[in-house]
Every structure is written in structure tokens, then in C-alpha cells.
TORTISE-970589 format. One record per residue: x, y, z of N, C-alpha, C in turn; residue in three letters. Coordinates in steps of 0.02 Angstrom, whole numbers, plus 32768, in hexadecimal, padded with zeros to 4 digits. Example, Ala and Ser with C-alpha at 12.3 -4.5 7.8 and 13.67 -1.06 7.14 Angstrom:
<atoms>
82947EE4818682677F1F818682947F5B8186ALA
82827F90816282AC7FCB816582858002818ASER
</atoms>
This chain:
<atoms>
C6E0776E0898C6D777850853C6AE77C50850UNK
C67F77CC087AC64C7806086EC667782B08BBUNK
C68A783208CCC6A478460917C672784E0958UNK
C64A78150940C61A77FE0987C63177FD09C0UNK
C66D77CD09C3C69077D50A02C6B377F50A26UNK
C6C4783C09EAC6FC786E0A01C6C578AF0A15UNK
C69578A709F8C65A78C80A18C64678B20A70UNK
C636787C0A56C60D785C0AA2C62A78630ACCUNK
C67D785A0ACAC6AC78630AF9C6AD78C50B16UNK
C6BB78D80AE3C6C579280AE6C6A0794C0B33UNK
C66079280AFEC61A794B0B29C610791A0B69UNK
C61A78E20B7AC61478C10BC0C64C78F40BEAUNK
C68F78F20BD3C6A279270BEBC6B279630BFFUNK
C68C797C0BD2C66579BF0BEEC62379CF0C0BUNK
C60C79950C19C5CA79910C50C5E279890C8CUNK
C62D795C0C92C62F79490CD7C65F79990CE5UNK
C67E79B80CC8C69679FC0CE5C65C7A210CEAUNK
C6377A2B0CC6C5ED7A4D0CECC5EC7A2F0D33UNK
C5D179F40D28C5D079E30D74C5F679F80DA6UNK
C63679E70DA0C66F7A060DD2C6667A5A0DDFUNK
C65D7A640D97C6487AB30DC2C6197AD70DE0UNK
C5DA7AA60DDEC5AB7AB30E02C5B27AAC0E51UNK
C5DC7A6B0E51C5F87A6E0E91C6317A830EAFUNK
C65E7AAA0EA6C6827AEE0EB1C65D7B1A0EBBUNK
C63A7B3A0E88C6067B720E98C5D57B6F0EDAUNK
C5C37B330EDFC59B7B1E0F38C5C57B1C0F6CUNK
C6087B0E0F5AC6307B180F87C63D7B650FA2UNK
C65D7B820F77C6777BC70F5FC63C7BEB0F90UNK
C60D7BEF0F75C5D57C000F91C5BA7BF10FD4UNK
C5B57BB80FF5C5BC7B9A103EC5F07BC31058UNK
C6337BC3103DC6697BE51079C6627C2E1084UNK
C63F7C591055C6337C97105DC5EC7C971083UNK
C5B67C6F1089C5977C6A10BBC5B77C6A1119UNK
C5EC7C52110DC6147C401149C6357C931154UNK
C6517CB71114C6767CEE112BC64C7D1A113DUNK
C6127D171130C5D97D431125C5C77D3C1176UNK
C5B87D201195C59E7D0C11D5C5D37D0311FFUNK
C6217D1411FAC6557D121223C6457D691211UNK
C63D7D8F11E4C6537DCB11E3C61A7DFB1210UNK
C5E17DDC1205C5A77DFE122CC5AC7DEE1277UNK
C5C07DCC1277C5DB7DB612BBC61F7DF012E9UNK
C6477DEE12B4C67A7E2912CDC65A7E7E12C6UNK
C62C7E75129CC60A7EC612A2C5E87ECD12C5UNK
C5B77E9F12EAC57F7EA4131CC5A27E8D1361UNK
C5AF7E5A1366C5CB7E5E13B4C60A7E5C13B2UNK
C6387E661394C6797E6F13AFC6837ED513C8UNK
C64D7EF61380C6427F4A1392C62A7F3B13E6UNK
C5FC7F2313E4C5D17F381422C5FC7F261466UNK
C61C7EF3146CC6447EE514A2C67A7F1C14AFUNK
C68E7F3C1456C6C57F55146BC6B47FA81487UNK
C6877FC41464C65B7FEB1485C64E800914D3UNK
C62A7FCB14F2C6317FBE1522C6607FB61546UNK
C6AC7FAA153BC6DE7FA71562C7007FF1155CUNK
C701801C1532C706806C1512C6DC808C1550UNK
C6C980801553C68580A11590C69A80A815CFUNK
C69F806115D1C6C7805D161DC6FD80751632UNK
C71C8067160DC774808C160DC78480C3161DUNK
C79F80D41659C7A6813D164BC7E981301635UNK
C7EF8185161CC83081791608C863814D15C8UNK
C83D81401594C846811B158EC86E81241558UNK
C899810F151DC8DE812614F6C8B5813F14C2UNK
C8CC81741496C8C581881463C8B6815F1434UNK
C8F081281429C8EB80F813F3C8B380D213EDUNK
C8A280C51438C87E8093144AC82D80A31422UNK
C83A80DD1431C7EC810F1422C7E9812613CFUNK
C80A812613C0C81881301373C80480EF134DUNK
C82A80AC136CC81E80761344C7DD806E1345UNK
C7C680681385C777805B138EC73F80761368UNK
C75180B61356C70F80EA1333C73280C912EEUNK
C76780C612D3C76680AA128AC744807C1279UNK
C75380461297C71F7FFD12A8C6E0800C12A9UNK
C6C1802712D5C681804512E7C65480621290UNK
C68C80871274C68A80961230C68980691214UNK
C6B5803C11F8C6B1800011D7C66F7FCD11CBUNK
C6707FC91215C6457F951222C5E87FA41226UNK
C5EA7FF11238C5A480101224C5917FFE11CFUNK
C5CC800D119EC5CA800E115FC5C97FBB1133UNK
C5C47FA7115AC5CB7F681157C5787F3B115EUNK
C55B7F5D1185C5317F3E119FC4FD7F79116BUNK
C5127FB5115BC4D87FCD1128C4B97FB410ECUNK
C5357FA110CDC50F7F87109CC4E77F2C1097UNK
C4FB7F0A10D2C4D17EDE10D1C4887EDE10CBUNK
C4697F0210E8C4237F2A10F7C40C7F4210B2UNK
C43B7F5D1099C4087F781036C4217F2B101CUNK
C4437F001038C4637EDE0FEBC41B7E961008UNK
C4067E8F1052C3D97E541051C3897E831040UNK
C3887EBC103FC3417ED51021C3627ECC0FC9UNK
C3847ED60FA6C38B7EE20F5FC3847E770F51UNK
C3977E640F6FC3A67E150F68C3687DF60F67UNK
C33E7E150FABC2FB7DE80FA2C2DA7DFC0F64UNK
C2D67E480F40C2AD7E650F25C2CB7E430ED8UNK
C3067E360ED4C3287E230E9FC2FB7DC50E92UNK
C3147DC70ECBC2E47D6C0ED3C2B57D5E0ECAUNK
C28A7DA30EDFC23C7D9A0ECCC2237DB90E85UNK
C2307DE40E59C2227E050E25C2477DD30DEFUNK
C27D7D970E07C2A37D680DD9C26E7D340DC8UNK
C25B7D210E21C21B7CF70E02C1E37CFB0DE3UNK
C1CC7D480DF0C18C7D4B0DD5C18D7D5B0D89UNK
C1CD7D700D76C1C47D6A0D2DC1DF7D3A0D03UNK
C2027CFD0D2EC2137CDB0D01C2567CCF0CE6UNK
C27C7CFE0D0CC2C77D110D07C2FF7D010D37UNK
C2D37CE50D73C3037CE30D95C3407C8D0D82UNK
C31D7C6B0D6AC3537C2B0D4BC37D7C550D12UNK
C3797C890CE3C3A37C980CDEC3DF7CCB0CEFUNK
C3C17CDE0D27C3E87D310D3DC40D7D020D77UNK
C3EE7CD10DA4C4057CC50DD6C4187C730DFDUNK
C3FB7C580DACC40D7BFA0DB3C3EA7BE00DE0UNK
C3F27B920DC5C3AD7B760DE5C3BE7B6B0E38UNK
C3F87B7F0E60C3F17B6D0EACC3F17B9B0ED4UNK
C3EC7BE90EACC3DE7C210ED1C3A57C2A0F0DUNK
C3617C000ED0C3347BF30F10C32B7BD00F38UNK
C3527BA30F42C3547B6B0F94C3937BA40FA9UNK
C3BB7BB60F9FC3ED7BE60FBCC3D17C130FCEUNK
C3A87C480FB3C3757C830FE1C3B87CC00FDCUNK
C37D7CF70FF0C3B97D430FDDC3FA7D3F1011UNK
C3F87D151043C42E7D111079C4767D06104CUNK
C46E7CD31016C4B37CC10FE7C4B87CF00FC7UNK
C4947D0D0FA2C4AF7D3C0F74C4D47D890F9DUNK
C4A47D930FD2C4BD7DC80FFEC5147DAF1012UNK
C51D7D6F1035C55E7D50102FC58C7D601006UNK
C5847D480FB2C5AC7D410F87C5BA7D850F7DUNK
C5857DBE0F78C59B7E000F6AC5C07E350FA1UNK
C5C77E260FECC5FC7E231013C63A7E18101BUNK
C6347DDA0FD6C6797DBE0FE4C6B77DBF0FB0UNK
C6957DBD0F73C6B97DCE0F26C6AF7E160F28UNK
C6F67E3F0F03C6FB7E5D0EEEC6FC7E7D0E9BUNK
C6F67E4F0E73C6EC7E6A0E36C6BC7E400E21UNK
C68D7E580DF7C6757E400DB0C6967E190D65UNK
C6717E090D40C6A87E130CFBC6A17E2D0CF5UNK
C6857E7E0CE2C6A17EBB0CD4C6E07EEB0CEFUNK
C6F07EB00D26C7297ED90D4BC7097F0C0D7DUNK
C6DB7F150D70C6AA7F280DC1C6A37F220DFAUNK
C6CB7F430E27C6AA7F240E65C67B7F0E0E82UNK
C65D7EEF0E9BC6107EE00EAFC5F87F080ED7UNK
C62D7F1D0F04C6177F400F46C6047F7F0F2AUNK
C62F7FAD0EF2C6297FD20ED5C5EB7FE00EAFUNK
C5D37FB40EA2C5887FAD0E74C54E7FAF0EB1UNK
C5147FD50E97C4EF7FFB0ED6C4AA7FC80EC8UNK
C48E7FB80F1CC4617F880F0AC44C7F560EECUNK
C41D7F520EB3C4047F210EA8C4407F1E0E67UNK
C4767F360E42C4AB7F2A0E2AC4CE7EF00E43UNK
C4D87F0C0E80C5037ED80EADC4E97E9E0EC1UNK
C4AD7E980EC1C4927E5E0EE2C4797E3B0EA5UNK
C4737E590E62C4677E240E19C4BF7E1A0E14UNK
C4EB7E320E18C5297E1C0E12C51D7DDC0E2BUNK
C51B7DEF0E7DC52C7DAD0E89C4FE7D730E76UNK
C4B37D710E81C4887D460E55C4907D230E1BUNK
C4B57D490DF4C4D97D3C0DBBC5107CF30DC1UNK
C53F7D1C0DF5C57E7CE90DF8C55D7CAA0E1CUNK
C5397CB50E48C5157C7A0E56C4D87C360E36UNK
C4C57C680DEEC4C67C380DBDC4F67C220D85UNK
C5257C2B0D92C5537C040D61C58C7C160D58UNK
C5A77C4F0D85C5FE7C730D65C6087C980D36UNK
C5C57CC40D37C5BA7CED0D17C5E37D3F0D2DUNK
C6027D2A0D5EC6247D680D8FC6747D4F0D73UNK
C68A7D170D3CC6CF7CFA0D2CC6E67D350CEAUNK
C70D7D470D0FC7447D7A0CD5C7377D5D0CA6UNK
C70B7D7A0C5DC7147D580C33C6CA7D280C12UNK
C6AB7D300C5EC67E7CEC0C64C6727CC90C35UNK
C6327C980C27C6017C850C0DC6297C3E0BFEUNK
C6507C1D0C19C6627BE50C0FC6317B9D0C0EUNK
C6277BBE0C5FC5DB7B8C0C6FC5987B960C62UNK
C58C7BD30C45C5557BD70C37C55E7B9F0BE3UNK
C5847BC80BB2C5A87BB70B6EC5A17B4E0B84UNK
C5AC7B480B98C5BE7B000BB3C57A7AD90BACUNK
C5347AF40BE4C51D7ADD0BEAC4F87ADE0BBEUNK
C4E87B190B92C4CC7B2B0B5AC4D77AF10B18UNK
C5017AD40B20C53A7AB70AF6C5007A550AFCUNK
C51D7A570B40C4F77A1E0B39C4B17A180B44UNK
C4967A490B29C4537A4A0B31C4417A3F0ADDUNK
C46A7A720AC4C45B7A650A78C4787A1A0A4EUNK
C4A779FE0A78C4D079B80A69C49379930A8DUNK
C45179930AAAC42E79680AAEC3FC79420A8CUNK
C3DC79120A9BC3A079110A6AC37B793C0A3FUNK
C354797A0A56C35E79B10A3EC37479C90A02UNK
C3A979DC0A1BC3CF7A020A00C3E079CF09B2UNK
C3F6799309C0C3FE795F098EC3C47962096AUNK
C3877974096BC348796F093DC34879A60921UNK
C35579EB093CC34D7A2D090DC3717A2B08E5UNK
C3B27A000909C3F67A2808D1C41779EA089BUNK
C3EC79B0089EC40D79850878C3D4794D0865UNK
C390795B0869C35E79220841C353792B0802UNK
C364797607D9C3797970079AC3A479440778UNK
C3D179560786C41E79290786C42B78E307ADUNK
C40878CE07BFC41D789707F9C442785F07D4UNK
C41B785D0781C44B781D076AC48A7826073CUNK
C499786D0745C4D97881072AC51A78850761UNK
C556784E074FC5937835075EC5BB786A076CUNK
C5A9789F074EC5F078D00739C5B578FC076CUNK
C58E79000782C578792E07AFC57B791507E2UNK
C56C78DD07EEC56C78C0083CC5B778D00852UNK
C5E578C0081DC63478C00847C6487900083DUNK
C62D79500817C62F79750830C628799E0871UNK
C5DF797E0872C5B179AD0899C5C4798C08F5UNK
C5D7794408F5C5FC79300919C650794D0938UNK
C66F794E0906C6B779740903C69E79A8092BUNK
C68579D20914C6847A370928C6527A2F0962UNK
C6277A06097CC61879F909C9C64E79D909FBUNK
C66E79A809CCC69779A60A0EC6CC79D60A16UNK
C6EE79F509EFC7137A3E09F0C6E67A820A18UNK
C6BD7A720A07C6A77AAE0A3BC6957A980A87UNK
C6927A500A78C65D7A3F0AD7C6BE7A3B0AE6UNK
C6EB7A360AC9C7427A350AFCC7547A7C0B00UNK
C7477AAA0ADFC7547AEC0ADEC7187B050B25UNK
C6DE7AF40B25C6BC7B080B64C6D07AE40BA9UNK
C6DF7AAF0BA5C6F07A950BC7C73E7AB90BE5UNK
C7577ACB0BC6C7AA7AD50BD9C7A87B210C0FUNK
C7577B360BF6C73E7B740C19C7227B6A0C4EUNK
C6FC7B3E0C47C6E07B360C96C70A7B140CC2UNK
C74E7AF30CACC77F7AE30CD6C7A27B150CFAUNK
C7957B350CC9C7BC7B7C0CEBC7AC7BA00D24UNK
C7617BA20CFDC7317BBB0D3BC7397BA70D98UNK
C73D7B470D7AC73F7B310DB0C7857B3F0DDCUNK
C7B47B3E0DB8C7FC7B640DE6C7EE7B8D0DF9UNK
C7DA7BB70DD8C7BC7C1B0E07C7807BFA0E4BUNK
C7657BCF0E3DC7377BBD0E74C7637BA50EAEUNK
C77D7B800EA9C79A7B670EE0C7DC7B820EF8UNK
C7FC7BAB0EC4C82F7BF10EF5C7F27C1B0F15UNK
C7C17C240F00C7977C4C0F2AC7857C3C0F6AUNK
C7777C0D0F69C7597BD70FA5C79F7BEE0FD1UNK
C7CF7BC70FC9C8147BBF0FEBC80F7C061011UNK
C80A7C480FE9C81B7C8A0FF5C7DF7C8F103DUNK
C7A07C771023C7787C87104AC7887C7910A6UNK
C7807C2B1081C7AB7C1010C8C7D17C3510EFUNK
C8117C5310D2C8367C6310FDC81B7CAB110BUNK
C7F87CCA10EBC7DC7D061113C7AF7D021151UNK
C77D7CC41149C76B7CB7117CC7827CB311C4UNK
C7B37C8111A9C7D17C6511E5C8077CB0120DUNK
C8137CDC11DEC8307D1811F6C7FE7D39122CUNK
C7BC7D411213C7747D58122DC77E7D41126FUNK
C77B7D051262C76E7CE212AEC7A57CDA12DEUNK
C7E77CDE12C9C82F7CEE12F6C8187D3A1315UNK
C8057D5B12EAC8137DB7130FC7C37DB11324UNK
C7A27DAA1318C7587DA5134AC76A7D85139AUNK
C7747D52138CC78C7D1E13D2C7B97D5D13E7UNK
C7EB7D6C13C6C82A7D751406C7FB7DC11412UNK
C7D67DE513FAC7B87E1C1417C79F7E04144DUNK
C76C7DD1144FC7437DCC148AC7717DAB14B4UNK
C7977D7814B1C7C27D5F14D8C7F17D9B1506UNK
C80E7DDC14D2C8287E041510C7EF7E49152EUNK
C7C67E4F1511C78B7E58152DC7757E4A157BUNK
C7707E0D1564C75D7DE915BEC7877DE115D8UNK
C7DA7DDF15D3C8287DED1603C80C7E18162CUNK
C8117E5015E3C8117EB115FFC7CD7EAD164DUNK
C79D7E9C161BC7677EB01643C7647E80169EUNK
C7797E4F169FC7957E2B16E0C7D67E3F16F6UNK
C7F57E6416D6C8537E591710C85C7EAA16F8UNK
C85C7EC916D6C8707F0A16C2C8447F4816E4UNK
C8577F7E170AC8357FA71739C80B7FC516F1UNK
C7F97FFF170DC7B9801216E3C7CF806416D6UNK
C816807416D9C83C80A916E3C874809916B8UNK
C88980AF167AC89E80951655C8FB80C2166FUNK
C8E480F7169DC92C810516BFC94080DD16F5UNK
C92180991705C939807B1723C9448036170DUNK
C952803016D3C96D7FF616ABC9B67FDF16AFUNK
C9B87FAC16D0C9FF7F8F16BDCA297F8C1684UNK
CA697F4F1694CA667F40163BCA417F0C162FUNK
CA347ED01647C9F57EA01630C9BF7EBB1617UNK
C9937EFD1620C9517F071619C95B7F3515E0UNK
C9A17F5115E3C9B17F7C15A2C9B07F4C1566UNK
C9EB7F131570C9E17EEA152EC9B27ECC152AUNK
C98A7EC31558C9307E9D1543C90F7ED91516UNK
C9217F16152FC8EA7F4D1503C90D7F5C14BDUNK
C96B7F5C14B1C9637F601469C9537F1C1445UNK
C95C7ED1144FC9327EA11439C9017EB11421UNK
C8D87ED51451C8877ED71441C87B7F0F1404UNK
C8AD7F42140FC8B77F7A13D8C8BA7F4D1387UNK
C8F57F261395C9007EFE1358C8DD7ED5133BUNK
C8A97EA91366C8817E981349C82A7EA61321UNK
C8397EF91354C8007F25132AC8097F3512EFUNK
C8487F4C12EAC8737F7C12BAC8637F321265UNK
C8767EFD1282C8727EBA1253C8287EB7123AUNK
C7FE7EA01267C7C27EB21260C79A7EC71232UNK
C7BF7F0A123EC7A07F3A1200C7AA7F2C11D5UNK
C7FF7F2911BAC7FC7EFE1175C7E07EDB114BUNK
C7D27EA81186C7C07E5C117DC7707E681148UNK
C7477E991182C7037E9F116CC7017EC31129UNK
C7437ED6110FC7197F0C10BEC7497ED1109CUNK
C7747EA0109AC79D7E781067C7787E5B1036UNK
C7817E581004C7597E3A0FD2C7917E040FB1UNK
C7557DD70FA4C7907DB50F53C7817DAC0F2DUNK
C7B37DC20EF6C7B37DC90EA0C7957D7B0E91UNK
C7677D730E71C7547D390E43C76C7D3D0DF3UNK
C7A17D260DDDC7B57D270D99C7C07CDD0D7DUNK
C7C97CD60D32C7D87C880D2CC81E7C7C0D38UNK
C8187C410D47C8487C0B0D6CC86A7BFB0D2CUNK
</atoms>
């Protein structure tokens, strides 16, 4: 009669999609920890091995020498901007707490997460909701981007689903029930108003942070498979790496065809590599 139940219902279910998207977002966030540490991995020692095998080599193909210094490029640039984005991250982390801002700039699990996630997440997404790239955004831009998306999907085309959400049932609480209705409490025609237009809005937020949560977990998926790309062309570097460097002379005019197709392999998987380390992915709603 007073739509108590079409309320209560509304809003239980839009607490438990909060929930779910809190956990997407930990997810989301965990797997770009993973790309993040497969990719530093291919810029620091997969360069240096390959380096080192450049050295040794006389003679050695044009191509071969070309791919290498691009990489070399890549992967220097790579590791810079990691270097401004974990100084802008801590400084972001620390000036959040000390004023009081950081639960809202950067949500409450930023700080058991530490600047290492946010440095992650801004590695790994390519846009903002503004349609911004992240990478594109300089410093401490980039690293409140990502702080941002890491409190709540605030980086969602569109955002504010989950923020809108949680906001929602904060004011649908005890609370919120005393500011906005101990005037009125024993009026009929207000309760099943004021009931009605909460639960219309907690299904309208809700239908957003569902959304959210689809964009979370195509993200995740995407991540994954970049990873796992990371770690195919890392391996097969070092894997023909140590062929070359055990069975292949050290005279690249005296290469067979075995040691030839071991060295364009190794070309190809530099050449991938590089890719691999600047790819980003779009975060939009689902």
C-alpha cells in the first residue's frame, strides 16, 4: 500500500550490485597488477638480455638492429613514465590523506592497495570519462585518474553510477529517513510517495552500476589476454635467446637456416613486445 516493499526490494538490490561491483573493480584491478609486473618484466630483462646478445653478434642483420633500438625506445619510455607516475601516486596518496580527501578522490581500498595499484591501473586503461587518455594526461593527472577509477568507476564513460548508487543508499538509510521524512512520517500519501521515487531511482542506479560491472569484467577479460600475450613473447624471447646464445656461432655470416629462423622468431617477438608494452584498454560502460 505505501510501497514499502517495492522500495525495500529496489534498494536491497541495488546494494547487492554495489557489491558486485566492488568486486569486479578488485578484480579489474588485481589483473592489471599482473600486466603491470609481466610488462616491467619485458622492459627490464627481456631489453637487457637482448642487448647483450646485439653485442655479441658481429655482423649482425639490419633488421635485427633496427627492431632492437625501437624496443630499446619503447621500453626506456615505458619505464619513465612508470617512474613520474609512482612519484605523482605516492604524493597523490599522501596530500589525499593529509587533507582528508583521499576517501573521496581515491576510495576506501586505495590505501591497503598503496601507489603500486594506481601506478597499474594508469598503465593499463586508456581513457577517462572525458574520453582522455590517461597516458596522455601528465603526472599527477594521470595518477588522480586512475585513483579515481579505483574508487568507484569514476574513469566509466559517463560515470557516477556507483558513486550515484552509493550515495543513494546512504540517504535511503536511517539517516537519511530522519532528515527527510520525521516531519511527515505520519502522512500515507507521503510515505507511498517518497517510497515510489526511491525505489525508481535506487533501479535506475542500479541498472548503472550493472553496467559498470560489464565494462569491469570485459576489462578484466581484455587484461588477461594481454597479459598472457606479455608472457608468450617474453618467454619465447628468452627461450630463443638461450638457443641463439648455446648453438648459434657468434658471426651472424655464419648462420644457417636453423639459427636464421631462431633470429627472425626472436625479431618477432621483440617487434610484439613493443606493442604489447604501450596497449591500453578503453574502460567504457558495458
Amino acid at each position: 500500500m505505501l510501497n514499502s516493499s517495492v522500495r525495500r526490494e529496489a534498494l536491497e538490490n541495488l546494494r547487492t550490485s554495489v557489491g558486485e561491483h566492488t568486486e569486479a573493480r578488485q578484480d579489474a584491478t588485481a589483473a592489471s597488477a599482473g600486466l603491470f609486473s609481466q610488462r616491467r618484466r619485458a622492459a627490464s630483462e627481456v631489453i637487457d638480455r637482448v642487448e647483450d646478445y646485439v653485442n655479441s653478434l658481429a655482423n649482425s642483420p639490419k633488421e635485427f638492429d633496427k627492431t632492437v633500438e625501437e624496443y630499446r625506445v619503447v621500453s626506456g619510455g615505458f619505464e619513465s613514465e612508470v617512474k613520474q607516475l609512482e612519484v605523482e601516486a605516492a604524493q597523490s596518496t599522501t596530500i589525499g590523506s593529509a587533507t582528508g580527501t583521499a576517501g573521496a578522490v581515491a576510495g576506501v581500498g586505495v590505501a591497503a592497495l598503496g601507489p603500486s595499484a594506481a601506478v597499474a591501473v594508469a598503465t593499463t586503461f586508456g581513457t577517462a570519462s572525458t574520453g582522455t587518455a590517461i597516458s596522455a594526461l601528465s603526472g599527477a593527472a594521470a595518477t588522480n585518474a586512475a585513483l579515481a577509477w579505483l574508487g568507484g568507476g569514476a574513469l566509466a564513460a559517463g560515470g557516477g553510477g556507483m558513486a550515484a548508487g552509493n550515495a543513494l543508499l546512504a540517504l535511503a538509510g536511517p539517516v537519511g529517513w530522519t532528515v527527510a521524512g520525521v516531519a511527515l512520517a505520519g502522512s500515507a500519501a507521503y510515505l507511498h510517495t517518497r517510497n515510489g521515487k526511491q525505489a525508481e531511482e535506487a533501479t535506475q542506479k542500479r541498472v548503472e552500476v550493472e553496467g559498470e560491472i560489464r565494462s569491469l569484467k570485459a576489462a578484466k577479460a581484455e587484461i588477461e589476454g594481454l597479459t598472457a600475450s606479455v608472457v608468450r613473447h617474453a618467454d619465447g624471447c628468452l627461450g630463443d635467446l638461450d638457443w641463439l646464445e648455446k648453438e648459434a656461432p657468434r658471426d651472424y655470416g655464419r648462420f644457417g637456416k636453423a639459427e636464421k629462423e631462431r633470429l627472425a622468431a626472436l625479431i618477432n617477438h621483440i617487434w610484439s613486445l613493443g606493442k604489447l608494452l604501450v596497449a591500453k584498454v578503453t574502460y567504457g560502460k558495458g
